[in-house]
C-alpha positions in Angstrom: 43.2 27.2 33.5 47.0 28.0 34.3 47.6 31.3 35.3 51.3 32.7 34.9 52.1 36.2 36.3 54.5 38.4 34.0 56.9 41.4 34.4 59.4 43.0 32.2 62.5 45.5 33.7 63.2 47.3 30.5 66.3 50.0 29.0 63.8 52.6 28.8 59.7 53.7 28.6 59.8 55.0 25.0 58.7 53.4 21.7 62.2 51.2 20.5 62.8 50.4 24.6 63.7 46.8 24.4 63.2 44.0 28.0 66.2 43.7 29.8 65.0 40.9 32.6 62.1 39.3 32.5 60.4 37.6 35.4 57.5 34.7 35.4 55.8 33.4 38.3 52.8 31.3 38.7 51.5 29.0 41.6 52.0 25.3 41.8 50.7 23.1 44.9 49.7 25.9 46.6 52.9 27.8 45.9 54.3 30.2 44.3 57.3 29.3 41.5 59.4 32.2 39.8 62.1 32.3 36.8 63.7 35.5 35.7 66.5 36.3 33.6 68.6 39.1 32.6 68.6 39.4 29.0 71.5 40.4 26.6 70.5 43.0 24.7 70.1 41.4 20.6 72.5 43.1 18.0 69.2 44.4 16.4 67.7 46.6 19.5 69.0 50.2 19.3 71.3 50.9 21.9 70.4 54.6 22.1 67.2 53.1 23.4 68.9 53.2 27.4 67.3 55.6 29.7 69.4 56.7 32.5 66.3 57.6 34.6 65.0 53.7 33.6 68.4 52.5 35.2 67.7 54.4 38.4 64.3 52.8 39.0 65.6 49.2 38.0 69.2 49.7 39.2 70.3 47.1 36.4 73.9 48.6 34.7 73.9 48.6 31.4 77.4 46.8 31.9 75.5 43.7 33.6 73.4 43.0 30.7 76.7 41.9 28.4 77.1 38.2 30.8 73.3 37.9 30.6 71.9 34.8 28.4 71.0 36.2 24.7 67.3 37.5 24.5 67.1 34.3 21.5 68.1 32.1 24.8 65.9 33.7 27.0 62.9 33.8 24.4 63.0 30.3 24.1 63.1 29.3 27.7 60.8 31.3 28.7 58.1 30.7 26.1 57.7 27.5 27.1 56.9 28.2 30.6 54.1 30.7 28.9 52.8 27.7 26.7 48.7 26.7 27.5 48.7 29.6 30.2 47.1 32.4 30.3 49.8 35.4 30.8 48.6 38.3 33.4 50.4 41.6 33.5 49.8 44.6 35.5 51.1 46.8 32.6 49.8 44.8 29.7 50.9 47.7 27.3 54.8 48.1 28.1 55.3 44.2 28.8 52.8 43.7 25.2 55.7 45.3 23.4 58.8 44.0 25.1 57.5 40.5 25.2 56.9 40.6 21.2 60.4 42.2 20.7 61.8 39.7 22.8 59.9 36.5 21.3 61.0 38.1 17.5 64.1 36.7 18.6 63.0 33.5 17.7 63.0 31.7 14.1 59.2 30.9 14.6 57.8 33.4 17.2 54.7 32.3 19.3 51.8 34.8 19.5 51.3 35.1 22.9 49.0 37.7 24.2 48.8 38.8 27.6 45.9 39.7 29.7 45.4 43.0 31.9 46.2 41.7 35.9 43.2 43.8 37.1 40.5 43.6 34.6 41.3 39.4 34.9 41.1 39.6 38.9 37.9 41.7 38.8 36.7 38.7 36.8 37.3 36.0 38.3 37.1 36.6 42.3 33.9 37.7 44.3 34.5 40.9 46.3 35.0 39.5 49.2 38.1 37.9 47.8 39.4 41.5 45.5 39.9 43.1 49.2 41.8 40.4 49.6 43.6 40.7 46.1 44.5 44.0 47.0 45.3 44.4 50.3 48.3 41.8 49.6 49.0 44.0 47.0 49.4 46.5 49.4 51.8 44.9 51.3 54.4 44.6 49.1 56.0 47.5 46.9 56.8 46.9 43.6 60.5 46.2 43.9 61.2 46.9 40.0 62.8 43.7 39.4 61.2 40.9 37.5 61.0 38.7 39.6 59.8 39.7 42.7 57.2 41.6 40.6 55.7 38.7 39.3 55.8 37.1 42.3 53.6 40.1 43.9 50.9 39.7 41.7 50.8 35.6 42.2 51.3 36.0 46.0 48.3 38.4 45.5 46.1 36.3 42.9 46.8 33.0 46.3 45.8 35.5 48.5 42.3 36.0 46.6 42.0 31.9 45.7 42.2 31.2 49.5 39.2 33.3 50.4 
């Protein structure tokens, strides 16, 4: 099974919040491989939807987001690289929502369905290896970007894999 590792930075927490980079990462060879993208916010996504406090944590201007690929663009790209994996999030109930608003982007969206980091990692590694899991975990703050986030919880799933 291929495991991909996914994180959403987003214009705000509430209910019509849309994704506004998205980050993948997942391990190949022994190492770990990340995309993320900005994404321009689509002409249907309320723009009243922006939380200022959101910006603070993220520290992604609003203003940035107009030179960023089109979330059609993005949904597209980036769907593919989800294809035949199974998709872990740490937040599978915020990055749920903006993954399906940003895959309705697309003329035929895919259903994909993403699976809870933890209760996946509980499943799959002894206990031995979860101290592991965790401690990398620990290691590394959450740098609220896309990226790097994704690539904390695959550095952390290696971490677990190798004991």
């Amino acid at each position: 099974m291929r495991f991909v590792f996914l994180d959403f930075e987003a214009s705000g927490l509430h209910r019509d919040s849309w994704p506004i980079e998205v980050g993948l990462a997942w391990i190949a060879d022994g190492a770990i491989r990340v995309e993320a993208s900005l994404i321009r916010p689509d002409p249907d996504w309320p723009i009243a939807a922006w939380s200022a406090e959101s910006a603070a944590v993220h520290g992604i201007p609003l203003a940035e987001l107009a030179t960023a690929p089109p979330a059609g663009a993005v949904a597209g790209r980036f769907a593919a690289l989800m294809s035949d994996a199974l998709v872990l999030s740490d937040a599978p109930e915020f990055d749920q929502r903006w993954l399906d608003r940003l895959l309705a982007t697309l003329p035929e969206p895919p259903a994909i369905i993403l699976r809870d980091f933890d209760a996946e990692t509980h499943g799959a590694f002894t206990a031995h290896a979860l101290d592991a899991v965790y401690e990398q975990l620990n290691l590394i703050r959450a740098p609220h970007r896309a990226g790097p986030d994704a690539a904390r919880l695959a550095k952390a799933w290696l971490a677990g894999s190798r004991r």
